[in-house]
C-alpha positions as CSV (number, residue, x, y, z in Angstrom):
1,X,22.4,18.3,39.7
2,X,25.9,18.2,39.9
3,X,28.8,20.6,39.9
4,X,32.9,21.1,40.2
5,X,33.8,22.4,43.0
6,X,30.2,21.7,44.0
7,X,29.4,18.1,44.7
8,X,26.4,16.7,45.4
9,X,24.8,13.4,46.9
10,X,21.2,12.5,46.7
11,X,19.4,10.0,48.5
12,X,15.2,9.7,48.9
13,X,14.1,13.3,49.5
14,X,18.2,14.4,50.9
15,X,20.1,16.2,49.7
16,X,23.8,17.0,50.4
17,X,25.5,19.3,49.2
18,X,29.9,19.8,49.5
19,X,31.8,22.7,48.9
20,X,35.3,21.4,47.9
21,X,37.4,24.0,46.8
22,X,40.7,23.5,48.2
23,X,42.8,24.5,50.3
24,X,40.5,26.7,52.3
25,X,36.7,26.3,50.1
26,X,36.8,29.8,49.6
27,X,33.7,31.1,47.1
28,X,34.3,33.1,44.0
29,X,31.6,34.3,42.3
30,X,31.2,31.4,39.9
31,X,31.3,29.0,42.4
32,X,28.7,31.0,44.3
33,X,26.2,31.1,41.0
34,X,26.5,27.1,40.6
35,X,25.3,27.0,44.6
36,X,22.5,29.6,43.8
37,X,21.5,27.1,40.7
38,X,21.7,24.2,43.0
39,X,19.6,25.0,46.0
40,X,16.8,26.8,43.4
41,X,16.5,23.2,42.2
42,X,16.2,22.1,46.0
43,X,13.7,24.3,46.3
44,X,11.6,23.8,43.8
45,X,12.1,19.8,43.4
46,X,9.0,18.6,45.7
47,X,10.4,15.3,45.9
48,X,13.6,16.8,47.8
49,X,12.9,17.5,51.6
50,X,15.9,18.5,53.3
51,X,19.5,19.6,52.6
52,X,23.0,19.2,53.8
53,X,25.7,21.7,53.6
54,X,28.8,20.9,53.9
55,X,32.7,21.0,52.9
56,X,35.4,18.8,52.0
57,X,38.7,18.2,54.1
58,X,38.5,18.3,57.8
59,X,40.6,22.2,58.4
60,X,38.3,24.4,56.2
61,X,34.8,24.6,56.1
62,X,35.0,27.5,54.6
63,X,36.5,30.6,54.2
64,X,34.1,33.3,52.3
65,X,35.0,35.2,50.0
66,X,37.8,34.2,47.5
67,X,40.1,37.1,47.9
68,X,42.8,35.8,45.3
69,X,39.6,35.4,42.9
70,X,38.8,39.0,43.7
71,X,42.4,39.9,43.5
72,X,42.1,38.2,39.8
73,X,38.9,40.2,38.7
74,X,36.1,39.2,40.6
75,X,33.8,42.2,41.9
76,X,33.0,42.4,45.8
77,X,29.7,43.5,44.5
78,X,29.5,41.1,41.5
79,X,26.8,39.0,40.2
80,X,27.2,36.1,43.2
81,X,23.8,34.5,41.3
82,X,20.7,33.8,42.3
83,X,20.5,33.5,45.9
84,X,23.3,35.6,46.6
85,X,26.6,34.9,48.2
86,X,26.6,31.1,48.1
87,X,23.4,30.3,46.8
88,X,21.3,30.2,50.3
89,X,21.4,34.1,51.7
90,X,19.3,35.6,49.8
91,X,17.4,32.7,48.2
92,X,13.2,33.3,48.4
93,X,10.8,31.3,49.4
94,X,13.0,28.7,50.7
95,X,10.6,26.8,52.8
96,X,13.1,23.1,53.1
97,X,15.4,22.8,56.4
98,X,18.5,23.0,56.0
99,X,21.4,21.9,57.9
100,X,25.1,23.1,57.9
101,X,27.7,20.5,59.0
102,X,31.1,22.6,59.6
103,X,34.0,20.4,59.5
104,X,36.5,23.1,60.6
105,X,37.2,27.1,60.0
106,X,33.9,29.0,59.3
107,X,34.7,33.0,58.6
108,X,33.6,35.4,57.0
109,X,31.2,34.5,54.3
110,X,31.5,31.1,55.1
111,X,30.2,31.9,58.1
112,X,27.5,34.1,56.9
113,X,26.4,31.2,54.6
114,X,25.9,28.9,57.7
115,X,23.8,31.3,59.4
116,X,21.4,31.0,56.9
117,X,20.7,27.4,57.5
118,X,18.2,26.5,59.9
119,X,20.5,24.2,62.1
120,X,24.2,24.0,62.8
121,X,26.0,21.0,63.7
122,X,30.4,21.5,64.5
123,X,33.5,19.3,65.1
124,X,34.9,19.4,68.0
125,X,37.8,21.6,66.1
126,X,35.2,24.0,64.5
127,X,36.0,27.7,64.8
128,X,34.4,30.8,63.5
129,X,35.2,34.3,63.2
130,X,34.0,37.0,60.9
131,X,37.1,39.1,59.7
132,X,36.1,41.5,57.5
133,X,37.0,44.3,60.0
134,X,40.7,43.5,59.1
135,X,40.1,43.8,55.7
136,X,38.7,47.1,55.4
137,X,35.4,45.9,54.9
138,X,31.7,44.9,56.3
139,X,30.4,41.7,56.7
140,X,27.2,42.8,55.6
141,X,24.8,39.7,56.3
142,X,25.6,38.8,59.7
143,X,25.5,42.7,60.4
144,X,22.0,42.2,59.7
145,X,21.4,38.4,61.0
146,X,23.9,37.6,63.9
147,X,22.5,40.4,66.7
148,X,19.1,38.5,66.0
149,X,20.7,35.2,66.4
150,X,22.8,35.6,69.8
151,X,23.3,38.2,72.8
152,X,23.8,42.3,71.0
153,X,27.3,42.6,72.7
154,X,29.0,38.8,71.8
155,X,27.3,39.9,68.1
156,X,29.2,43.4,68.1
157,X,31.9,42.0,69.6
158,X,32.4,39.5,66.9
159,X,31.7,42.2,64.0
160,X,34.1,44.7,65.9
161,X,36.8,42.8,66.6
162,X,37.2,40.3,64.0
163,X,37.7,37.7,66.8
164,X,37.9,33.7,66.6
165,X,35.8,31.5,69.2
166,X,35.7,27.8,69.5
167,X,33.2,25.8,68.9
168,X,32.5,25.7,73.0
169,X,31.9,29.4,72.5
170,X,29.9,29.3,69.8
171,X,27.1,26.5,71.4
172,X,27.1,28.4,74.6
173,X,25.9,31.6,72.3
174,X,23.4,29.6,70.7
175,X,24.6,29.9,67.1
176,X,25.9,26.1,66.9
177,X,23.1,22.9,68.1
178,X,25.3,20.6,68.3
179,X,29.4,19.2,68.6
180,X,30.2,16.1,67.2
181,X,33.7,14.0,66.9
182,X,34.9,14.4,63.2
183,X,33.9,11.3,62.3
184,X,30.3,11.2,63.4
185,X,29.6,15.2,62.3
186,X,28.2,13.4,58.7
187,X,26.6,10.4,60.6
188,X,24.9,12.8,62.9
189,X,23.7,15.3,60.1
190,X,22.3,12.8,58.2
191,X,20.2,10.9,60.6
192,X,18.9,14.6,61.8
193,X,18.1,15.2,57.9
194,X,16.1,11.4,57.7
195,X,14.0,12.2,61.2
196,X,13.3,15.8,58.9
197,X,12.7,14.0,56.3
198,X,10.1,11.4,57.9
199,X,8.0,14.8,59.1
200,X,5.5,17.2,57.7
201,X,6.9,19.2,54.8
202,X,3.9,21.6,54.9
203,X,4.2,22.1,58.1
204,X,8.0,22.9,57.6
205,X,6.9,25.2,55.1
206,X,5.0,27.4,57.1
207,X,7.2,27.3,59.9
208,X,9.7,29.1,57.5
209,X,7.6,31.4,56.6
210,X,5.9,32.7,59.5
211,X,9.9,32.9,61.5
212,X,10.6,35.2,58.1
213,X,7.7,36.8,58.5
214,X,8.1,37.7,61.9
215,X,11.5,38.8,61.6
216,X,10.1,42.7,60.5
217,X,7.1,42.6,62.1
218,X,4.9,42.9,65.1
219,X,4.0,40.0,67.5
220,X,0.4,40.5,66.5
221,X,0.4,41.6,62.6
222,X,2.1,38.6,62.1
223,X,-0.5,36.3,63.8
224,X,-3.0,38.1,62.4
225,X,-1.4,36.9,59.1
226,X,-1.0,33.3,60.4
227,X,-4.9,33.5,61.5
228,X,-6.6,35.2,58.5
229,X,-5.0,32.5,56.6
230,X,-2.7,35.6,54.6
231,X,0.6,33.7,54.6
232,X,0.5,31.3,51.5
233,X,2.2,28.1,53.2
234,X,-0.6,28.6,56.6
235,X,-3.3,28.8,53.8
236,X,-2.1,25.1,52.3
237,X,-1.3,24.0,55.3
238,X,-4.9,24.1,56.3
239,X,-6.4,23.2,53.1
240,X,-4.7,20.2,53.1
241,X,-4.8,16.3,53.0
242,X,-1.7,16.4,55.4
243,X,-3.6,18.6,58.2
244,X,-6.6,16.2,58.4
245,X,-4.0,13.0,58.2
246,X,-2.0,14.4,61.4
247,X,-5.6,14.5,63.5
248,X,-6.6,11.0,61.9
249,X,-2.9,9.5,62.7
250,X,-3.3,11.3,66.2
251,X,-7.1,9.7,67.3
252,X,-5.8,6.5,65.3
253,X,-2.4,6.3,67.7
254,X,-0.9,5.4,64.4
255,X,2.1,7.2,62.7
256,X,1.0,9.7,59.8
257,X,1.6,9.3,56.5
258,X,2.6,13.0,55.1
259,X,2.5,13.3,50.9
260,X,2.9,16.6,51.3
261,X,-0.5,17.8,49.8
């Protein structure tokens, strides 16, 4: 499962995964198809639990769309793969956690891309901005994600304005867990990964699905889902050997043992 400018690292049931496209890890639409490829097989390996995004270099995580690609051919609207824009936006059924480590400038699609993972860790020197408005353009998934994610106003402001805020800004929005030194953003991101991987991945699974769920629906139509068993990860989750290990681990003050099953 490897890839140029794509690298990736595996070990146990982690995955990492590091854009390195220099100088800025800007995504053209091939690079975007070899991510979509990737995370499917994240996905659908069952002995991979969590993921790792990252970037190489410490100023770029990255910044979106490859506009001297595009100025070389490559659609706006092309085929960006499955997935979508770097493999994770529009990826179904992804029921894994996934982490994004930014190392430094996140815009535009790069920073759509890390809105799609489930937690966010920065540097200290992280920045983010979506600048499409400069452009002449629309930065169409965090039109649709980031007024979900943080305060309406900060979100429209961002979308408006095209404006940068530091990493302080973006943690006291809500957008970014966590700020980390440099040199302990890949320490930090991995031992988060190991404590996912150690959990229930059933239970991560439905936890996915029912915050997707929810997204378009009704407080209640989505419990009712969650209740009448309707949701596919709830109905494994309660079939399975991993529910009635958590109650046995719980009344045996032991630690469970998840296999996922």
């Amino acid at each position: 499962m490897t890839a140029t400018p794509i690298k990736t690292r595996r070990e146990g049931g982690i995955l990492e995964v590091t854009i390195d496209r220099p100088k800025a890890n800007a995504i053209d639409l091939v690079t975007s198809r070899q991510m979509g490829e990737i995370f499917r097989e994240f996905r659908d390996d069952d002995t991979l639990r969590v993921a790792i995004l990252t970037a190489a270099g410490e100023k770029f995580f990255c910044a979106g769309w490859d506009l001297k690609a595009a100025a070389g051919g490559d659609a706006v609207d092309g085929d960006y793969g499955v997935g979508g824009f770097g493999g994770l936006q529009e990826l179904r059924d992804l029921n894994k956690p996934v982490i994004a480590a930014i190392n430094g400038i996140c815009c535009g699609g790069g920073f759509e891309i890390a809105l799609s993972a489930d937690l966010i860790l920065a540097t200290e020197h992280a920045t983010f901005a979506l600048p499409e408005i400069r452009s002449g353009t629309v930065a169409d998934a965090a039109s649709i994600k980031l007024p979900k994610r943080i305060p309406y106003h900060i979100a429209m402001d961002m979308l408006l304005t095209g404006r940068w805020l530091d990493v302080q800004e973006g943690h006291r929005w809500g957008f970014v867990n966590e700020i980390l030194p440099a040199d302990k953003l890949m320490d930090r991101a991995w031992a988060l990964a190991r404590l996912l991987e150690s959990g229930p991945p059933l239970v991560y699974a439905a936890i996915k699905e029912v915050v997707r769920e929810a997204e378009g629906s009704k407080f209640q139509d989505t419990m009712n889902k969650v209740t009448r068993r309707q949701l596919k990860t709830v109905d494994v989750l309660y079939s399975s050997e991993d529910q009635l290990e958590g109650a046995r681990a719980f009344t045996e003050k032991r630690d469970p043992v998840w296999k996922g099953k």
